[in-house]
MARMIFI-9075 format. One record per residue (C-alpha): residue in one letter; x, y, z. Coordinates in steps of 0.25 Angstrom, whole numbers, plus 5000, padded with zeros to 4 digits. Layout:
<pts>
AXYZ...
</pts>
This chain:
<pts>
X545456595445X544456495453X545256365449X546756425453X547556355462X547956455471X549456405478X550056525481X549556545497X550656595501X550756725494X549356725499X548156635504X547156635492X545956595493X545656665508X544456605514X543056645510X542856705526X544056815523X543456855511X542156865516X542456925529X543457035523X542257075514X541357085526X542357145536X542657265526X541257295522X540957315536X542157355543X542957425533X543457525543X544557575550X544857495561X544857555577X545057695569X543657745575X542557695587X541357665576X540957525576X541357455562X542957525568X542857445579X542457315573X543457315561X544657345574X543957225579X544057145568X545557195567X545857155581X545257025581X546156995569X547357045576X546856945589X546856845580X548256845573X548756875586X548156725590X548756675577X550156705582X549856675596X550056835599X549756895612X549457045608X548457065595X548857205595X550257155590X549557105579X549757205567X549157215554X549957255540X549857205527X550357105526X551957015530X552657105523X552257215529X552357175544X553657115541X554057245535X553557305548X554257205556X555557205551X555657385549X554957385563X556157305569X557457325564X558357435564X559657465560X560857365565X559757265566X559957095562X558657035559X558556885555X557656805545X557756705534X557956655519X556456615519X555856775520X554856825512X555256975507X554457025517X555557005527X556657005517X556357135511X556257225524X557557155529X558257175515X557957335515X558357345530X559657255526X560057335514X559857475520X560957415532X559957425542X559957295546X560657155546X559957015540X560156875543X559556755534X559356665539X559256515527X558056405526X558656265526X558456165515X556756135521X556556275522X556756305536X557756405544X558556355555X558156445569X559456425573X559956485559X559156615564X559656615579X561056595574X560856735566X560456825577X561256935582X561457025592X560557135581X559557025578X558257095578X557357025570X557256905566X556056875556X555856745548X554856705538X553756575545X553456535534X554156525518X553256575508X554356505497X554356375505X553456365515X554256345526X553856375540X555056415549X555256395562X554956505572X554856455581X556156415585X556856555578X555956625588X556356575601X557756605596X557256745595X556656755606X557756715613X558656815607X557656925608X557456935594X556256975588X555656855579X554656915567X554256795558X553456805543X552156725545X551556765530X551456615527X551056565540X550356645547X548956575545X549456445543X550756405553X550556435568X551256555572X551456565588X552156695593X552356665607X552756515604X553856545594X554356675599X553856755587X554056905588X553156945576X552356875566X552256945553X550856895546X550056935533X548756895531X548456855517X549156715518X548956615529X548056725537X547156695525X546856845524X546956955513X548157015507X548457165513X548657125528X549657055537X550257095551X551357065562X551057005575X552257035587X552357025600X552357135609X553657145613X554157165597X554457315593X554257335580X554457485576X553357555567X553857585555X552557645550X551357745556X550057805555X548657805560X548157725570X546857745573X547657765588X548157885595X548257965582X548758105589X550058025591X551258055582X551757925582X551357795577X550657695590X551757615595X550857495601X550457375593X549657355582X549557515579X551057515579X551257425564X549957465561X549457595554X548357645545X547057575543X547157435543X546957325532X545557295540X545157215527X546057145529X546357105542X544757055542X545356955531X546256925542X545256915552X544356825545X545656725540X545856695554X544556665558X544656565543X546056505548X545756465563X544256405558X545156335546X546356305557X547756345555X548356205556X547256135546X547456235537X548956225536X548956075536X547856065525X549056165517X550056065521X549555945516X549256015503X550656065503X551355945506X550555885494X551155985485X552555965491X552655815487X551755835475X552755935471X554155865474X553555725468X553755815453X554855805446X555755925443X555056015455X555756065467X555156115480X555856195490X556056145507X554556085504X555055965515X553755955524X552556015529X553256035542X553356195547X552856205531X551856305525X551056265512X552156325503X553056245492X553856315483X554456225470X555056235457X555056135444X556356125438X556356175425X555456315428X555456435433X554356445445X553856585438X553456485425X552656375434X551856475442X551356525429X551056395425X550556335436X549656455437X549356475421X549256315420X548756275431X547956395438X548956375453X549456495458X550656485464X551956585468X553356595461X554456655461X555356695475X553956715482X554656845491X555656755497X557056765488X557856715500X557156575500X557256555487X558856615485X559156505497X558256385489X558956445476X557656465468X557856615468X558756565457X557356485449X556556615451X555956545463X554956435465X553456395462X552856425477X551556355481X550956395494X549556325499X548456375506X547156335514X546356325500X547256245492X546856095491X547555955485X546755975470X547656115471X548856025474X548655925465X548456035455X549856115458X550555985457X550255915444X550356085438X551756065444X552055915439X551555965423X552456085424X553756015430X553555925419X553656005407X554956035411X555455885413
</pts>
């Protein structure tokens, strides 16, 4: 366990730095209450460390409103929120072949029921969707159009920007999945018209598994689709209708919005654009360490441009399932195979019909000995099949 090569970040970031772990542990022993439920002191100070967490995404995203920031458990569930919380019958909503089933799955169940109408919208041959592609497919029942930021297969980062001012425009709310680059990619509400980011905290955030959240502007009505206690007006019979009690209810993950709290505090000492260009150069290593082997193929790996430190490939000759068993029972790297969540990618590159690819996805503790490592696994494997 203490010499594996760890290259599956984006399922999730692994190792976390040595401040979350040490502030979680300290936070909980101390704080391990309910948060703004009562007037004692350690109440008081774990809602302040629950604000101050939800000031400080809100500054991530270049929010207005930290009370718009909500907390669940993670992408999937906001994005489940999200999308029950927006559309009704008769409604259109827009995304793309790159979605994880986070976003596929809700629109699937909503789409098979005939509730609501689908578009899908294609990546070209770099990875990348056409904004014009996605303003070509609104209708007059467009409601919602909601696109994955980052590919967790390919490591693509999409252009938002450009789709939201196109929304905007049309009056459209804009939703986007940041799991992979929230943390890592800058992600600016206001400059490229986003309407909701969707987050969760155990990847790029560099936090704990079990917590996530949605931020949106205040002008988005998503309808609650779930209720109970507050800690606020309790007499009332309905669930609060104002932000963030509206999508929240229950007692918080406190746990882990402190690991939240204390991997922002890590990110902005480290710096956001270091830390990606130290997994971009790494990554761009890989890519051309990767393509110089004969009999592998990678998938839209072009450039580090609008790139995320993700590769997926395949050696001609094996199926991904039997070299991620080698490479981890050989050569102790942990990696991810398979459809990693995302069927549409890999039905549109036709690796759904190869059981999928080998995925590789970096992060902020991974170093060139790790790369050179991966690579020469790869090289001995692609030759026994030569």
């Amino acid at each position: 366990m203490e010499n594996i090569i760890y290259l599956d970040n984006a399922a999730t970031t692994f190792p976390k730095p040595q401040e979350v772990y040490d502030f979680m542990h300290e936070f909980y022993q101390k704080h391990g209450v309910n948060p703004g439920r009562a007037g004692y002191d350690m109440s008081i100070e774990t809602e302040e460390i629950v604000y101050s967490t939800r000031k400080m995404l809100t500054q991530l995203f270049n929010g207005t409103d930290p009370n718009y920031l909500t907390f669940s458990y993670n992408a999937s569930d906001s994005l489940n929120m999200i999308i029950s919380g927006m559309l009704s019958k008769g409604d259109h909503a827009i995304t793309s072949t790159l979605e994880h089933n986070s976003v596929l799955r809700p629109l699937y169940h909503k789409q098979q029921d005939g509730v609501i109408e689908v578009t899908y919208i294609p990546f070209d041959e770099k990875g990348y969707i056409d904004p014009d592609d996605v303003k070509k497919a609104f209708r007059k029942n467009t409601k919602l159009v909601i696109l994955n930021h980052g590919s967790n297969v390919i490591g693509t980062v999409q252009p938002v920007g450009a789709v939201g001012a196109y929304c905007r425009e049309a009056g459209i709310p804009f939703a986007i999945d940041a799991s992979q680059t929230a943390g890592i990619i800058p992600i600016d509400v206001q400059e490229m018209h986003i309407d909701i980011v969707a987050f969760t905290g155990h990847k790029c955030l560099m936090g704990p598994t079990g917590i996530g959240g949605l931020y949106c502007s205040r002008d988005i009505d998503i309808r609650y689709t779930r209720f109970g206690g507050t800690g606020v007006r309790s007499a009332d019979r309905l669930h609060p209708a104002e932000f963030p009690h509206r999508l929240e209810c229950g007692t918080l993950n406190i746990v882990g919005v402190a690991g939240l709290h204390a991997g922002q505090n890590w990110l902005q000492k480290q710096g956001m654009p270091q830390l990606h260009q130290q997994e971009m150069a790494l990554w761009e290593k890989l890519r051309t360490g990767l393509q110089n082997i004969d009999g592998v193929t990678t998938y839209c790996a072009t450039s580090t441009n609008n790139q995320n430190a993700v590769l997926s490939f395949n050696i001609r000759g094996w199926e991904a399932a039997d070299m991620g068993t080698m490479l981890d029972v050989d050569y102790n790297i942990a990696c991810r195979t398979g459809l990693q969540c995302a069927p549409l990618v890999h039905e549109q590159l036709g690796t759904d019909k190869i059981h999928g690819t080998v995925r590789l996805s970096l992060g902020p503790f991974n170093t060139e000995s790790h790369i050179d490592t991966a690579l020469s696994a790869v090289a001995d494997i692609a030759a026994i099949k030569r």
